[in-house]
DOLOMAR-902603 format. One record per residue: residue in one letter; residue number from 1; x, y, z of N, C-alpha, C, CB in turn. Coordinates in steps of 0.2 Angstrom, whole numbers, plus 2048, in hexadecimal, padded with zeros to 3 digits. Glycine has a CB too. Layout:
N
MARLO residuo num n_X n_Y n_Z ca_X ca_Y ca_Z c_X c_Y c_Z cb_X cb_Y cb_Z
MARLO       a NUM   X   Y   Z    X    Y    Z   X   Y   Z    X    Y    Z
...
This chain:
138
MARLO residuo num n_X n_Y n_Z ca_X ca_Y ca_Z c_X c_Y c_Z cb_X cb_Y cb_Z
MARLO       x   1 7B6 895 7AF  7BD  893  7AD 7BC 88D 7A8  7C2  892  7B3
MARLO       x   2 7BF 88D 7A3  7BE  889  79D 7C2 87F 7A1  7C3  88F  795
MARLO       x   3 7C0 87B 79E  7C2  876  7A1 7CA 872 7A2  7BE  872  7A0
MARLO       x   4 7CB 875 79D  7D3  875  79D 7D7 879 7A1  7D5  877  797
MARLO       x   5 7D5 87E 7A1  7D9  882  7A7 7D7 880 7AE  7D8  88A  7A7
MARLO       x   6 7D0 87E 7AF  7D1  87C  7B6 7D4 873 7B8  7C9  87D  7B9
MARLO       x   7 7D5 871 7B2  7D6  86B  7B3 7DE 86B 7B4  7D3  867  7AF
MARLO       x   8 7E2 871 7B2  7E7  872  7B4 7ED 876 7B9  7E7  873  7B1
MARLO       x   9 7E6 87B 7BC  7E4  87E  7C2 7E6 878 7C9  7DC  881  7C1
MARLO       x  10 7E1 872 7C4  7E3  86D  7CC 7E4 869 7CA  7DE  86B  7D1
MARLO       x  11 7EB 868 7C4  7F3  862  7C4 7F6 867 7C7  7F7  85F  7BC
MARLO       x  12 7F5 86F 7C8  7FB  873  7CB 7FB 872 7D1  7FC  879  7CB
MARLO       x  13 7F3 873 7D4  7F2  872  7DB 7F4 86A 7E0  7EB  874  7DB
MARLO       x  14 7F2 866 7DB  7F5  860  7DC 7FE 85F 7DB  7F1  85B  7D7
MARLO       x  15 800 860 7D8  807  85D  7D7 80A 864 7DE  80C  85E  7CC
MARLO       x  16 805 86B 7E0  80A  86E  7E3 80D 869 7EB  806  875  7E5
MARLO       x  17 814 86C 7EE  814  867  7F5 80F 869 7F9  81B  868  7FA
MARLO       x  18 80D 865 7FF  808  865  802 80D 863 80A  803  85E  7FF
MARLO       x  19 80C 867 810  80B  866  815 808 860 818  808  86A  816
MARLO       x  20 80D 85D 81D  80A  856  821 803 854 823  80C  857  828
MARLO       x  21 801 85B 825  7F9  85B  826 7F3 85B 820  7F8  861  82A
MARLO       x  22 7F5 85C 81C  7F1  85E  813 7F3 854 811  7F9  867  80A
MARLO       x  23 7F9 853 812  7FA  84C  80E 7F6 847 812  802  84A  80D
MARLO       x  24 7F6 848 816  7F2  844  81B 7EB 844 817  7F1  849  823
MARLO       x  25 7E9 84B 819  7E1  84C  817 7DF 849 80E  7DF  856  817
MARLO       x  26 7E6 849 80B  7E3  849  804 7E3 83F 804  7E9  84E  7FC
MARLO       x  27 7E8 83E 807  7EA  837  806 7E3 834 80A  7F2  835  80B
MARLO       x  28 7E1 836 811  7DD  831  817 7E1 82E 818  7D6  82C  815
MARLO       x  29 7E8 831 81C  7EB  82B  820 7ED 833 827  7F4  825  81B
MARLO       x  30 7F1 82C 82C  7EE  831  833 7F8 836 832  7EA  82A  83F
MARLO       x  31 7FA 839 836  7FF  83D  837 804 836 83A  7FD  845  83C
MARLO       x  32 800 834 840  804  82D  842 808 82A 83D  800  827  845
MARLO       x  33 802 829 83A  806  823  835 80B 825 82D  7FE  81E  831
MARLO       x  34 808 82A 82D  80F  830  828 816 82F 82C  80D  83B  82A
MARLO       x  35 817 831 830  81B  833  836 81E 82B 838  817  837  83C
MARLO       x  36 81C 825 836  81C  81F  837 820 81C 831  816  81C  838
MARLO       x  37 81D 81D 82E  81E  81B  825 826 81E 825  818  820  81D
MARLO       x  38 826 825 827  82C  82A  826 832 827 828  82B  831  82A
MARLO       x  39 830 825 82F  838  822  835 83A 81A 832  835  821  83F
MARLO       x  40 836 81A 82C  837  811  82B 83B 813 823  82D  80B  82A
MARLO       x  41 839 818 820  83E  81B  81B 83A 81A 814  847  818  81C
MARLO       x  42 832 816 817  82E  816  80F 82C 81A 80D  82A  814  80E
MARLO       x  43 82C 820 810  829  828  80C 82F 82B 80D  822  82C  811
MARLO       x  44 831 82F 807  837  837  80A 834 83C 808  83E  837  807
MARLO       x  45 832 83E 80C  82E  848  80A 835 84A 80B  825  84F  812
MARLO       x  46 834 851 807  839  855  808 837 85A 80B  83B  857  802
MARLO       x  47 83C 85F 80F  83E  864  814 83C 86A 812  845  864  814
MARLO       x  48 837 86F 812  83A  876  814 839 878 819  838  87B  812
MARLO       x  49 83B 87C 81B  83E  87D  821 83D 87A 826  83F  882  823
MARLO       x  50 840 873 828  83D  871  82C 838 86A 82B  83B  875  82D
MARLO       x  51 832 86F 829  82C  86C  827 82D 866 822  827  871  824
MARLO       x  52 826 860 822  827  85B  81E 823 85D 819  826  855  821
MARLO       x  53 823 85C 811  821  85E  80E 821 859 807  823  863  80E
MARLO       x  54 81B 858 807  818  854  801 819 853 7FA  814  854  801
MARLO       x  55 81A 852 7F5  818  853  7EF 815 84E 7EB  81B  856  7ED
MARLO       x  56 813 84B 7E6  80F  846  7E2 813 841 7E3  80D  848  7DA
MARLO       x  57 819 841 7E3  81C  83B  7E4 81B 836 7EA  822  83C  7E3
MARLO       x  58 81C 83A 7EF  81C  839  7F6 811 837 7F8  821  841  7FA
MARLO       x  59 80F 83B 7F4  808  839  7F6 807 830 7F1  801  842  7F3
MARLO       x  60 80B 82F 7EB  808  82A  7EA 809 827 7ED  807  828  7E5
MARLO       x  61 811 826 7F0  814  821  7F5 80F 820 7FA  81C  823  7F8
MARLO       x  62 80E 823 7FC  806  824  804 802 81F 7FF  801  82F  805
MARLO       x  63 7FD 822 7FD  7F8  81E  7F7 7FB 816 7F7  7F9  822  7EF
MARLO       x  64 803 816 7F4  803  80D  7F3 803 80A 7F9  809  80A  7EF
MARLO       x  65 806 80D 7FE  804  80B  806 800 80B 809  806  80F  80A
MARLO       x  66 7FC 80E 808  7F5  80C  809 7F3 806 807  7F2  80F  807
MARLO       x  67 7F3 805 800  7F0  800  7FD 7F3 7F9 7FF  7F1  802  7F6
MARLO       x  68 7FB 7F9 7FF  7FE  7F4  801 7FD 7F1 807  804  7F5  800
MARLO       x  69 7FB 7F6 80A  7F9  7F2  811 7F1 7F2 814  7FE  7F6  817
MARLO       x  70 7ED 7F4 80F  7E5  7F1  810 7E6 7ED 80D  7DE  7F5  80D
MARLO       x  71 7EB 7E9 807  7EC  7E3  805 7EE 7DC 809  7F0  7E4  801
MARLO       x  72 7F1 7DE 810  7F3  7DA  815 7FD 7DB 813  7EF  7D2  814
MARLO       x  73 7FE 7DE 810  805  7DF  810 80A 7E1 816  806  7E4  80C
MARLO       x  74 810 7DE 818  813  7E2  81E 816 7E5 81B  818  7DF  822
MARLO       x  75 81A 7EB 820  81E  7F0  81F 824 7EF 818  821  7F1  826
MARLO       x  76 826 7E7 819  82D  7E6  816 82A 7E4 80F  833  7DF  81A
MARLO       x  77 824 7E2 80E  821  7E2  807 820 7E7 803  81D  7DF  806
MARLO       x  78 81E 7EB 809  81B  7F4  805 822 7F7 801  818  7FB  80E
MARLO       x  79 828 7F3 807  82D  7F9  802 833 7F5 7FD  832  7FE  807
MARLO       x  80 830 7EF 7FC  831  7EA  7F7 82D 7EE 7F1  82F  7E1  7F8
MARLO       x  81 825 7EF 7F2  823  7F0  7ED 823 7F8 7EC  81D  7EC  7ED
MARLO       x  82 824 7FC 7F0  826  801  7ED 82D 804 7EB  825  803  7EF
MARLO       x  83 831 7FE 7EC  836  7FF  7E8 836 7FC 7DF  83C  7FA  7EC
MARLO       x  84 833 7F8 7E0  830  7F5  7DB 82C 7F9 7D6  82A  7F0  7DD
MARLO       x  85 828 7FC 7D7  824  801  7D3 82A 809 7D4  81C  801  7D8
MARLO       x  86 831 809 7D6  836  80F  7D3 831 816 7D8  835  810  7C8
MARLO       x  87 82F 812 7E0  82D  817  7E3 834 818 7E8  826  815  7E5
MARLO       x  88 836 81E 7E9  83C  81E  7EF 83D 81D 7F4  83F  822  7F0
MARLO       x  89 842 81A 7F6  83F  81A  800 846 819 802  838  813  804
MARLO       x  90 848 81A 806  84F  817  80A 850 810 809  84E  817  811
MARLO       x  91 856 80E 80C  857  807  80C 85C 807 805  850  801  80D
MARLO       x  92 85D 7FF 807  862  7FC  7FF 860 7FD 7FA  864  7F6  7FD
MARLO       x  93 862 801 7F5  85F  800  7EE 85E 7F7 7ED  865  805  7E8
MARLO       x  94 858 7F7 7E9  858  7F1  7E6 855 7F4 7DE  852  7EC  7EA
MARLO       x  95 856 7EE 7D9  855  7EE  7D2 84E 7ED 7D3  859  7E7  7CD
MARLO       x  96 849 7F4 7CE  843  7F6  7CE 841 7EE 7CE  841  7FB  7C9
MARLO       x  97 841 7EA 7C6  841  7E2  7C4 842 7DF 7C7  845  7DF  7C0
MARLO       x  98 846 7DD 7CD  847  7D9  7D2 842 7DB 7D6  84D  7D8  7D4
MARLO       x  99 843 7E1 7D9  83D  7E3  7E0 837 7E0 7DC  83C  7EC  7E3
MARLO       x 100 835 7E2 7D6  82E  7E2  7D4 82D 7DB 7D2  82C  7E8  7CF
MARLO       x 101 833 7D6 7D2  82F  7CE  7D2 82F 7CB 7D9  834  7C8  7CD
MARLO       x 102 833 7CD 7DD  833  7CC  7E5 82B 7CD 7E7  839  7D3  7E9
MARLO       x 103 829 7D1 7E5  822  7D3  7E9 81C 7CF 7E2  820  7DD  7EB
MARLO       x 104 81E 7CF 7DE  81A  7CA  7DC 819 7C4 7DC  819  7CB  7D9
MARLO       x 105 81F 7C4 7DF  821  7BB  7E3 81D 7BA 7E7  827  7B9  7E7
MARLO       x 106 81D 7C1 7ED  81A  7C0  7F1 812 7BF 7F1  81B  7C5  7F4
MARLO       x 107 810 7C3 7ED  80A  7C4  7EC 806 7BB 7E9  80B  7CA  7E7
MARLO       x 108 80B 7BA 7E5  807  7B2  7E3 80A 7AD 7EC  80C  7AF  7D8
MARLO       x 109 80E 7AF 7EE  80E  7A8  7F3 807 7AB 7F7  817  7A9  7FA
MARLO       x 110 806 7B0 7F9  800  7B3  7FB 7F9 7AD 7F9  7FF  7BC  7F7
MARLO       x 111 7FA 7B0 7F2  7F3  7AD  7EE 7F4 7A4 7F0  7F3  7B0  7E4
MARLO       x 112 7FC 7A1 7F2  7FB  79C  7F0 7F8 79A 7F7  801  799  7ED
MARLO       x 113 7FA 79C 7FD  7F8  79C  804 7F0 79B 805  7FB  7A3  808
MARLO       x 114 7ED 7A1 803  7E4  7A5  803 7E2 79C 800  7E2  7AF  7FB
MARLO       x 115 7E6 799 7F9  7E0  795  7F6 7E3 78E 7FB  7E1  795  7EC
MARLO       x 116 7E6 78E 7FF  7E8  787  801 7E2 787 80A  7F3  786  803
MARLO       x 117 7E1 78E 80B  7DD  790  811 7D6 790 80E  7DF  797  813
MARLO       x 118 7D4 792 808  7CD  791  806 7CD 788 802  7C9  798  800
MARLO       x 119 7D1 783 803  7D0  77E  801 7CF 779 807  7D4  77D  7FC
MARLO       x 120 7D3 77B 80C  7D1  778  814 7CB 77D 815  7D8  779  81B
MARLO       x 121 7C9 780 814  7C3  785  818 7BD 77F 815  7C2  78F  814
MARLO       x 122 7BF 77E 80E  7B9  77B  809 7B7 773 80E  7BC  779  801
MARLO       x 123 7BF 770 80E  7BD  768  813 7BA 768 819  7C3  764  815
MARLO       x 124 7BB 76F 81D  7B9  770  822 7B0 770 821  7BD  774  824
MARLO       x 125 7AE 776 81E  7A7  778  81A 7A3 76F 818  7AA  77D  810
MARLO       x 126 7A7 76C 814  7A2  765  812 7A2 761 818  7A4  760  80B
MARLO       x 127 7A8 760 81C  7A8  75C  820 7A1 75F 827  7B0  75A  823
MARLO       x 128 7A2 763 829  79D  767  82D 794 766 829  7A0  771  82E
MARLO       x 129 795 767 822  791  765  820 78D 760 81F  791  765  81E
MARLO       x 130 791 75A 81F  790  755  820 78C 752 827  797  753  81F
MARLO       x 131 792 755 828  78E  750  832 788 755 834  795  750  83C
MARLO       x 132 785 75C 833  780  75E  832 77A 75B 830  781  760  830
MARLO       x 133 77C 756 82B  775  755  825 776 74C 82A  778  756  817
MARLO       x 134 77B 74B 82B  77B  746  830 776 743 838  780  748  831
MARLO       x 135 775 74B 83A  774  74D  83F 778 74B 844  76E  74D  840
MARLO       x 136 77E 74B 841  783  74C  847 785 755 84A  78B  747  844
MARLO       x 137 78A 755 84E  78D  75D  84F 793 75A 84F  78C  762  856
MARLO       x 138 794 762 84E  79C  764  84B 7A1 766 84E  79D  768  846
């Protein structure tokens, strides 16, 4: 099959909906935490009959959930920032602009926290150093 057609074979196969158990497997996240995300209103699959059912939208929302929270993110930042990025989810509409400075608010208080913790980590480091080379203990 010539490479165009298979590279279009699987944007069809990819954008097709996907079954709970398929988005799991394509994402690496477990059914719990689908089903978790779901009742909190940061993912909305759609219905057939019944069934929860996936599609490219909903798998990136998974994906940035992921991501947001290997970052250290809580729940209420994940759906700041995927409101932010015009991903859907329940709750109050907010202004894409606003959600998406909100979390980059966040994100820099973050960074401002990390550098005030590796600047006591540092006084702690020279002072321990210190009374080492001293031959005192610490």
């Amino acid at each position: 099959m010539p490479k165009h057609r298979a590279e279009r074979a699987g944007q069809a196969q990819a954008s097709a909906p996907l079954g709970i158990s398929e988005a799991c497997r394509r994402v690496g996240i477990t059914l719990r935490a689908i089903r978790h995300y779901e009742s909190l209103g940061l993912v909305l699959p759609q219905r057939m009959g019944g069934a929860r059912v996936y599609g490219a939208a909903e798998l990136r929302t998974l994906e940035l959930l992921q991501r947001f929270q290997a970052l250290g993110f809580s729940l209420q930042e994940c759906r700041i920032g995927l409101h932010g990025l015009g991903q859907p989810t329940s709750g109050p509409p907010t202004d894409p602009g606003t959600g998406l400075q909100a979390f980059v608010d966040s994100l820099q208080h973050r960074r401002d926290a990390i550098g005030s913790m590796l600047a006591e980590l540092r006084v702690i480091r020279d002072a321990a150093s210190a009374a080492l080379a001293a031959g005192e203990r610490c």
